[in-house]
C-alpha positions as CSV (number, residue, x, y, z in Angstrom):
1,X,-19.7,9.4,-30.4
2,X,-22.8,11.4,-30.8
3,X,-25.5,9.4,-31.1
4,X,-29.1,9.9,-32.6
5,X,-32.2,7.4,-31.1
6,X,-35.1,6.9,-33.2
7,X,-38.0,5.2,-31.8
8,X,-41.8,6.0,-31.7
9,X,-41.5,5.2,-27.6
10,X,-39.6,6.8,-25.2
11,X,-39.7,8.4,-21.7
12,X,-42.1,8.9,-19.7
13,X,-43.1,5.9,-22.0
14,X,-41.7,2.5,-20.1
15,X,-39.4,1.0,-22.7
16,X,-36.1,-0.7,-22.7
17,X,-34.2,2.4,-24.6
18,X,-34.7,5.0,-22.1
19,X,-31.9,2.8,-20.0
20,X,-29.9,2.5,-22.8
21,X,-29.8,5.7,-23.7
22,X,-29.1,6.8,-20.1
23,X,-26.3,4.0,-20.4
24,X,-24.5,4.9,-22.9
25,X,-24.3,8.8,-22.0
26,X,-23.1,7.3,-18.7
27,X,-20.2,6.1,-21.2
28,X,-19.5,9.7,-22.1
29,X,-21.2,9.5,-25.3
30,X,-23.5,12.5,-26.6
31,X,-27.4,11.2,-26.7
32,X,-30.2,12.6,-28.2
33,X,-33.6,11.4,-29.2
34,X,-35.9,11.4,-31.9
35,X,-39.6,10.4,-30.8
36,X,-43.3,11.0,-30.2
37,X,-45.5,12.6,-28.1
38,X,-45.7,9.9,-25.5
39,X,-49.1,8.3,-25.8
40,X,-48.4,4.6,-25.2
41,X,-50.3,2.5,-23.5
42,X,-53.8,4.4,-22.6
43,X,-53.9,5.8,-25.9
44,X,-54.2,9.8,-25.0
45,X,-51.2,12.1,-24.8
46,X,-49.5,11.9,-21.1
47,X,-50.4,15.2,-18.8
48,X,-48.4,18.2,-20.1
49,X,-47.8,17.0,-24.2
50,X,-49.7,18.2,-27.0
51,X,-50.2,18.1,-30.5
52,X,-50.1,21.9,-30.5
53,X,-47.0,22.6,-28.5
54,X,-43.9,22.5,-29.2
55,X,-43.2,19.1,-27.0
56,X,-39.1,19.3,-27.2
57,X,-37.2,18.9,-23.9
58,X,-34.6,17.2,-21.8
59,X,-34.7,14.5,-19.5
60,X,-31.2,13.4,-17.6
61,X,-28.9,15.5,-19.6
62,X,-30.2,14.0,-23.0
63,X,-32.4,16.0,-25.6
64,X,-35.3,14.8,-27.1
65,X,-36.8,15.8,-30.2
66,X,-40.6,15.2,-30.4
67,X,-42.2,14.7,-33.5
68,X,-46.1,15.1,-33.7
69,X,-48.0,12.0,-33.9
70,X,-52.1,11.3,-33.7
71,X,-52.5,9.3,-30.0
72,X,-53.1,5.7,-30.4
73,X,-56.7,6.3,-28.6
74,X,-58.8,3.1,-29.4
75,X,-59.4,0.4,-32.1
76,X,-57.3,-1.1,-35.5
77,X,-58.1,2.5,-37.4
78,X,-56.7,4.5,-34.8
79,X,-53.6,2.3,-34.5
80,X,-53.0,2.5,-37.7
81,X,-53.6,6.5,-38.0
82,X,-50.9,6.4,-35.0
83,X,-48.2,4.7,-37.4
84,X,-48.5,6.4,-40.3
85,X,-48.7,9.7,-38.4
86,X,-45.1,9.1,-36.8
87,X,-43.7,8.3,-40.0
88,X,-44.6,11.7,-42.0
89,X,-44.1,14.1,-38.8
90,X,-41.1,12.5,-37.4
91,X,-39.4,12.7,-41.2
92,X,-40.4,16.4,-41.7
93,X,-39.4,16.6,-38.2
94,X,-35.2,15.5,-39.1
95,X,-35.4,18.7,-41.3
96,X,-35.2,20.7,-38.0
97,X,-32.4,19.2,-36.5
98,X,-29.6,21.2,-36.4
99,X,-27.2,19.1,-34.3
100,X,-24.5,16.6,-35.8
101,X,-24.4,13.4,-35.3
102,X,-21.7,10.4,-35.9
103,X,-24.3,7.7,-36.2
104,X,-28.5,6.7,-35.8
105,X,-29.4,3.8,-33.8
106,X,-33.2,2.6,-34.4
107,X,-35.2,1.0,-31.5
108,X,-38.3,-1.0,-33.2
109,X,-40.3,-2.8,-30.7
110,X,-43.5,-2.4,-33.4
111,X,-44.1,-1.0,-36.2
112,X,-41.5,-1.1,-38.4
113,X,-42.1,1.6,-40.1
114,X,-39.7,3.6,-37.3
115,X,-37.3,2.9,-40.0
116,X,-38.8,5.2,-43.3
117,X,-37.9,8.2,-40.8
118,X,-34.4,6.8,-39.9
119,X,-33.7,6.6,-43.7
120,X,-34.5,10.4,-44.3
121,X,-32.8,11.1,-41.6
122,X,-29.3,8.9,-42.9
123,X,-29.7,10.4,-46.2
124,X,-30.0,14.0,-44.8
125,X,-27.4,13.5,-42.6
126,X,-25.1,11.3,-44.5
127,X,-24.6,8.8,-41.5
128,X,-25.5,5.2,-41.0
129,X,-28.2,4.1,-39.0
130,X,-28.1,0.7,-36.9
131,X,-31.9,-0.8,-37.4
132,X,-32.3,-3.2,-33.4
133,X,-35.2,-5.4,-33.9
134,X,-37.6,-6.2,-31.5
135,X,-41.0,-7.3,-32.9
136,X,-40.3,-9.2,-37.1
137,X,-42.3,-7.8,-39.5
138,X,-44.8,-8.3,-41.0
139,X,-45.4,-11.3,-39.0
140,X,-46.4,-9.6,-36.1
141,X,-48.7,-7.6,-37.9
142,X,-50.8,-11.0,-38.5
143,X,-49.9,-13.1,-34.9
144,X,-50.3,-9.8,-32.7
145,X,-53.0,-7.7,-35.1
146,X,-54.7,-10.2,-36.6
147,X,-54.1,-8.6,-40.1
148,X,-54.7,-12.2,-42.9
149,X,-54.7,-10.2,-46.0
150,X,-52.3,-10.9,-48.3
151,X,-51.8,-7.5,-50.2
152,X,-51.4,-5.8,-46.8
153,X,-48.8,-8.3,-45.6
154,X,-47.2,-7.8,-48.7
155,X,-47.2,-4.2,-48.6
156,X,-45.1,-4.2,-45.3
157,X,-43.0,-7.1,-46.5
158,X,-41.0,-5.0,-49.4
159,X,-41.6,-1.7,-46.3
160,X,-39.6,-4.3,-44.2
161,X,-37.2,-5.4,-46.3
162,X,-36.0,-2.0,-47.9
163,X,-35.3,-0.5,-43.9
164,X,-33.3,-3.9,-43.6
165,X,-31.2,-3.3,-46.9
166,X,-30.5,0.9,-46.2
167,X,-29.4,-0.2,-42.7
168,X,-25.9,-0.4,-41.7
169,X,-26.4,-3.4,-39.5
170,X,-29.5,-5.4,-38.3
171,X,-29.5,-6.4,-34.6
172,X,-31.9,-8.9,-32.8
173,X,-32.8,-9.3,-29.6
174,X,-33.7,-13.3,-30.1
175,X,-30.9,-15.5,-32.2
176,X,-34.1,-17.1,-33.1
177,X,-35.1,-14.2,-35.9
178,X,-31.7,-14.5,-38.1
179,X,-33.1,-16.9,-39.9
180,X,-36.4,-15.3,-40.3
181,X,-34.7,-11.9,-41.6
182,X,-32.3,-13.7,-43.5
183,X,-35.4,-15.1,-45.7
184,X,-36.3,-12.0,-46.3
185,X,-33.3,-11.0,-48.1
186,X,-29.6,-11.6,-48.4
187,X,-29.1,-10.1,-45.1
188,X,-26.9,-12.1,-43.1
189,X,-23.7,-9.6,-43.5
190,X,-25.5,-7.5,-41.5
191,X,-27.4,-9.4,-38.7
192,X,-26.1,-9.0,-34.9
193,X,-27.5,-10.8,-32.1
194,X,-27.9,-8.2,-29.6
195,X,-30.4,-9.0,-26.8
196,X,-31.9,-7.0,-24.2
197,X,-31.0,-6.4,-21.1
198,X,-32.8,-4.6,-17.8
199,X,-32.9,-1.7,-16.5
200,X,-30.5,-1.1,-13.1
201,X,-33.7,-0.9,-10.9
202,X,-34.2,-4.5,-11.8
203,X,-32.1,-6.3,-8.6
204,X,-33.5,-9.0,-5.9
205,X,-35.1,-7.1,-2.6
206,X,-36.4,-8.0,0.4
207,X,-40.1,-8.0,0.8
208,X,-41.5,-5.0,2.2
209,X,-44.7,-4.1,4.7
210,X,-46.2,-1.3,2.2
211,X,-46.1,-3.9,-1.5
212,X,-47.0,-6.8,1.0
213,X,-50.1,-4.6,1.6
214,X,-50.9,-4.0,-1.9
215,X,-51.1,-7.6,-2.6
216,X,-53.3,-10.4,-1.6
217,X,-51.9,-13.1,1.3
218,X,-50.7,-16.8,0.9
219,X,-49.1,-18.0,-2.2
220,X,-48.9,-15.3,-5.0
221,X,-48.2,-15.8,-9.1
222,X,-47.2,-12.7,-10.6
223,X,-47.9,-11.5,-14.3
224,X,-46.2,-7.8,-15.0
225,X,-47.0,-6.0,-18.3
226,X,-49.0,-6.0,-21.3
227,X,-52.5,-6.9,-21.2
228,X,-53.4,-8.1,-24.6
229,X,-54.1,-10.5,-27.1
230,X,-50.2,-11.5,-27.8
231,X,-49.7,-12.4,-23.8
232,X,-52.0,-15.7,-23.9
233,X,-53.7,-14.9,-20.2
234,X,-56.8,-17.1,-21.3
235,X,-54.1,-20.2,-21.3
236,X,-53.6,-18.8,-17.3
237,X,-57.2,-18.2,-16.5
238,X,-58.1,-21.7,-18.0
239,X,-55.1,-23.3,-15.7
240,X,-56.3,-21.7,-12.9
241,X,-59.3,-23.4,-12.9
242,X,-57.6,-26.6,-12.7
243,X,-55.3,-25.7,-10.4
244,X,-58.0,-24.6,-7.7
245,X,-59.8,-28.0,-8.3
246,X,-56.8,-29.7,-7.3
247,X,-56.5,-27.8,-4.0
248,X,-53.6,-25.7,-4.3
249,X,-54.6,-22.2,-3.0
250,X,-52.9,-19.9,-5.4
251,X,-53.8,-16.0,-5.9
252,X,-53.1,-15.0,-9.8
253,X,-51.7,-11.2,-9.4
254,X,-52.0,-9.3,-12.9
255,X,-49.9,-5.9,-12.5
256,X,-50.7,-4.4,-16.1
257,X,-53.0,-2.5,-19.0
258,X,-53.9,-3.7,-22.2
259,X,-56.7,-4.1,-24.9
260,X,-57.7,-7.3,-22.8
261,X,-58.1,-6.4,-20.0
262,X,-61.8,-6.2,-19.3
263,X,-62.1,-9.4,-21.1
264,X,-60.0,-11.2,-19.4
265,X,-62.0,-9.8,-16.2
266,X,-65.1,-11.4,-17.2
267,X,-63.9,-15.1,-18.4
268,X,-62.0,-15.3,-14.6
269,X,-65.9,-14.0,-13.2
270,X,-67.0,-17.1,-15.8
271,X,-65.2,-19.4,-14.1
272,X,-66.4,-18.4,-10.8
273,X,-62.2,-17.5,-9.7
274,X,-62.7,-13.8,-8.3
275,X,-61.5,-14.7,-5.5
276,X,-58.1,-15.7,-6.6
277,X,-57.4,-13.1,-9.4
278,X,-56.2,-9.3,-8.8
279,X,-55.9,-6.7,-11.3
280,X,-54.5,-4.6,-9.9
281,X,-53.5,-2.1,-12.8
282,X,-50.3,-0.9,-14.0
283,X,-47.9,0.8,-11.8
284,X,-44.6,2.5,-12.1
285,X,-42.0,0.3,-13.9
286,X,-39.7,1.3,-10.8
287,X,-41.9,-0.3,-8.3
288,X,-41.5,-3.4,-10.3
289,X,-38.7,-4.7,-8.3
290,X,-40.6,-4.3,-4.8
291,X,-43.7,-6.1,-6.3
292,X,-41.7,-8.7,-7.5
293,X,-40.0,-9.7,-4.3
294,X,-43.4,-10.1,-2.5
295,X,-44.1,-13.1,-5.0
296,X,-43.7,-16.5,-4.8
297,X,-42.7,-16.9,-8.9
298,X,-43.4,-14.5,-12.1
299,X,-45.2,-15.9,-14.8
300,X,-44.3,-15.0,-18.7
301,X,-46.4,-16.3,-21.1
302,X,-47.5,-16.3,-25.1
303,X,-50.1,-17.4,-27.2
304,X,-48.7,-19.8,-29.9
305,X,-47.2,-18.9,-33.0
306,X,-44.3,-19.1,-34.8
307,X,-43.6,-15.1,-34.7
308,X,-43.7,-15.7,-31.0
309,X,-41.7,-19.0,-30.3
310,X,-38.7,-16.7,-32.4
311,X,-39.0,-14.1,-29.3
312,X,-37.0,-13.5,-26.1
313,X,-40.3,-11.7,-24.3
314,X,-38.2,-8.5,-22.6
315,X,-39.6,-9.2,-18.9
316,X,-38.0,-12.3,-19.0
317,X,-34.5,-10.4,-18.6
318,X,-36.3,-8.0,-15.8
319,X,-37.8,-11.4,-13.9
320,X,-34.3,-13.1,-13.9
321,X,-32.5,-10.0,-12.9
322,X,-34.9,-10.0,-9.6
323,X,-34.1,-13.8,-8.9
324,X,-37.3,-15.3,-8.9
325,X,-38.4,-18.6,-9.8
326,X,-40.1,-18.0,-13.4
327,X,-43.5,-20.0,-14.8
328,X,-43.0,-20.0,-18.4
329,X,-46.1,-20.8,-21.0
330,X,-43.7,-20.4,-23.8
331,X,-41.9,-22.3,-27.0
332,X,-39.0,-21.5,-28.7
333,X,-36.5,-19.2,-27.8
334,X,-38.1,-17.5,-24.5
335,X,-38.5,-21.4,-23.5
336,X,-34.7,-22.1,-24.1
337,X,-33.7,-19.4,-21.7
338,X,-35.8,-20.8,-18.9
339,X,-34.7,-24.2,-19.7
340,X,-31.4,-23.1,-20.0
341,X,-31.1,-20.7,-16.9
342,X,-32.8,-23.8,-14.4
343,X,-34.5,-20.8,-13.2
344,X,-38.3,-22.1,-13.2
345,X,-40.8,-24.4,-15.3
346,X,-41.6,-24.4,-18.4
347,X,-44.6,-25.7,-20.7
348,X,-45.5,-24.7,-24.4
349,X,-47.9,-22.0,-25.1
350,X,-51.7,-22.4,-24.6
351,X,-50.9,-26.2,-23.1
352,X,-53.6,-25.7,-19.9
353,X,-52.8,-28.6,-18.3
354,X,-49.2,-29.0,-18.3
355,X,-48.6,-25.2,-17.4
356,X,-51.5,-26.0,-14.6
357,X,-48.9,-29.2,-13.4
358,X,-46.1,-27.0,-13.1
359,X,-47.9,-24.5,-11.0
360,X,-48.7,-27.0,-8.9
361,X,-45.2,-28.2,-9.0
362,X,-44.0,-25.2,-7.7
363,X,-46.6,-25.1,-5.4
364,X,-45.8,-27.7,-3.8
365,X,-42.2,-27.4,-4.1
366,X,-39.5,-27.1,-0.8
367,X,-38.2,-23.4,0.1
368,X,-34.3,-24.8,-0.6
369,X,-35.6,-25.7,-4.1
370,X,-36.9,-22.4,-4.9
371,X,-34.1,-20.6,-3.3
372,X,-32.0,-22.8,-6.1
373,X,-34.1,-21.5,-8.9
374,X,-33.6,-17.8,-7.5
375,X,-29.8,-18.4,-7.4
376,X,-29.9,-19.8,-11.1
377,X,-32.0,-17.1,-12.0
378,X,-29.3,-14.4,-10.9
379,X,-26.3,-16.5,-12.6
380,X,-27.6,-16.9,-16.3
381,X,-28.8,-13.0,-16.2
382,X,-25.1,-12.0,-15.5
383,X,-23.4,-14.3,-17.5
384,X,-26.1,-13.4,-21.0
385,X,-28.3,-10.4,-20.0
386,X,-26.0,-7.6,-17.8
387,X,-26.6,-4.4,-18.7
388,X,-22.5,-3.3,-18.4
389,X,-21.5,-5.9,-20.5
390,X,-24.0,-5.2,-23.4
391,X,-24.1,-1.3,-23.0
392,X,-20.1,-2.3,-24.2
393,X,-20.9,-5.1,-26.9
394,X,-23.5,-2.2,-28.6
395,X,-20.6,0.6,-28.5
396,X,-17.9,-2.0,-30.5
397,X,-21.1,-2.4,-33.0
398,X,-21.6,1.2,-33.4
399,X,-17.7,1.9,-33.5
């Protein structure tokens, strides 16, 4: 097949569909992409881009089409300018595409509107485009962004709903948002659960000397990605506390960027815990793996809301894939697939005190017990998550 990827975010972005793209070209299939200037998450076009240029290229055998798009820089306006920007230059931007293609596949981790330039391009090119769902709208607009007002929400709704109805077929990551979609509109013909997987760099390894290094010694709790709002890190910080009165020595590693981040900074230097948590910044997504082996457990965690109890959060594949016990402040779906796996503890969001038990828990816990957790970590990624086995599931769907 030859395939066309739309989404806002790709390489030398860190995002889920650069694998998948690479994996199903390693099927044989013809890839391209049609994207942004990558921007994402400091908000300023990476080294080498610009809105000037002509930003076209390849990466791995695979073209990609850049569209021109206003950075996300800093602040609700500029987020906003960032969305709408993609939308018109990305759809003026199908007009120049000269290659065929048998079908569209849409990646939409947020916003939604990723789909009005996926319907000019299905209507130019008289194919069908497959919408993958990441992030529902527009209730991540109010849980994530804050956004109460009615007329706005609405606006976005009946955006939402018409990508859903021009689509060919609707996947989700989370079982939990069929349901949700499905309330939007007659759409259950066309939903597909379709989770994520992670990337092949994602495997168990033994610790090494040079991440040992980077991190701090004794007992270590690791947090990878996003430093924002959604991620509920005040529900850690405010754990921690309790934690450290209890006597367990425990050193909080934060390996990430966000909107948050200097705030979360000054509550831990509030609650007098410098000492035990590291920001260390964000890093390469392939050095993941090493950072992760150096830990004692990976922690996952969101603030609560319904949007969010309906989510499988995407590092939760990446932490089982590694094998390490997982410390889950989570409801709903995410929560199942710890509970499920036997791969770690789990409490519901923003519930301090029983998230602080099960650190303590686990703190406390003997070295067979976590090597069980590991073990069930590696078993319930294979047998729901492997990348093979859904690179193959996603090529029946297209076919």
């Amino acid at each position: 097949m030859r395939i066309l990827i739309i989404t806002q975010y790709f390489w030398p972005e860190s995002f889920k569909i650069n694998d998948l793209a690479l994996g199903l070209k390693e099927r044989g299939h013809e890839v391209s992409i049609l994207t942004a200037i990558p921007n994402y998450p400091k908000g300023v076009f990476f080294q080498n881009y610009s809105f000037w240029k002509n930003n076209d290229e390849e990466w791995n055998g695979i073209k990609i089409y850049r569209s021109k798009i206003f950075s996300r820089g800093n602040g609700g306006i500029r987020l906003m300018l960032n969305y709408i920007s993609f939308v018109f230059f990305c759809s003026l931007k199908v007009f120049f595409i000269k290659e065929k293609f048998d079908k569209i596949f849409v990646y939409e981790p947020s916003p939604v509107t990723v789909g009005l330039p996926a319907i000019v391009a299905s209507r130019k090119m008289k194919i069908p485009y497959y919408f993958w769902v990441q992030d529902l709208w527009p209730e991540s607009l109010s849980a994530a962004g804050g956004i109460k007002n009615k007329y706005v929400l609405g606006f976005f709704d009946k955006i939402t709903k018409m990508i859903y109805s021009n689509s060919k077929k609707v996947l989700v990551q989370s079982k939990g948002f069929a349901d949700y979609i499905n309330k939007q509109g007659d759409f259950l013909d066309k939903i597909i659960y379709y989770p994520n997987s992670a990337e092949k760099l994602y495997r168990p390894l033994e610790p090494t000397a040079e991440y040992q290094s980077k991190l701090p010694r004794g007992f270590k709790l690791l947090f990878a990605g996003n430093l924002g709002e959604a991620q509920g890190i005040g529900t850690l910080i405010n754990a921690a506390k309790i934690v450290k009165e209890s006597g367990a020595e425990v050193n909080w590693v934060f390996l990430g960027a966000g909107r948050q981040r200097e705030n979360y900074i000054n509550k831990v230097k509030k609650r007098g815990l410098e000492s035990n948590f590291h920001f260390l910044g964000a890093f390469p997504a392939e050095t993941m793996p090493y950072f992760f082996s150096c830990a004692d457990a990976l922690i996952v965690s969101l603030k609560k809301d319904k949007i969010f109890s309906l989510t499988i959060p995407s590092k939760l594949q990446s932490y089982l894939a590694c094998g390490k016990p997982i410390l889950a402040s989570l409801d709903g779906e995410g929560a199942k697939v710890v509970e499920e796996s036997m791969a770690g503890f789990v409490s519901p969001s923003e519930n301090i005190e029983l998230f602080a038990a099960n650190v303590i828990k686990l703190y406390n816990l003997s070295s067979e017990s976590r090597n069980e957790m590991e073990g069930n970590a590696l078993k319930y990624f294979k047998n729901e998550f492997e990348r093979e086995m859904l690179i193959d599931r996603l090529i029946e769907i297209l076919k």
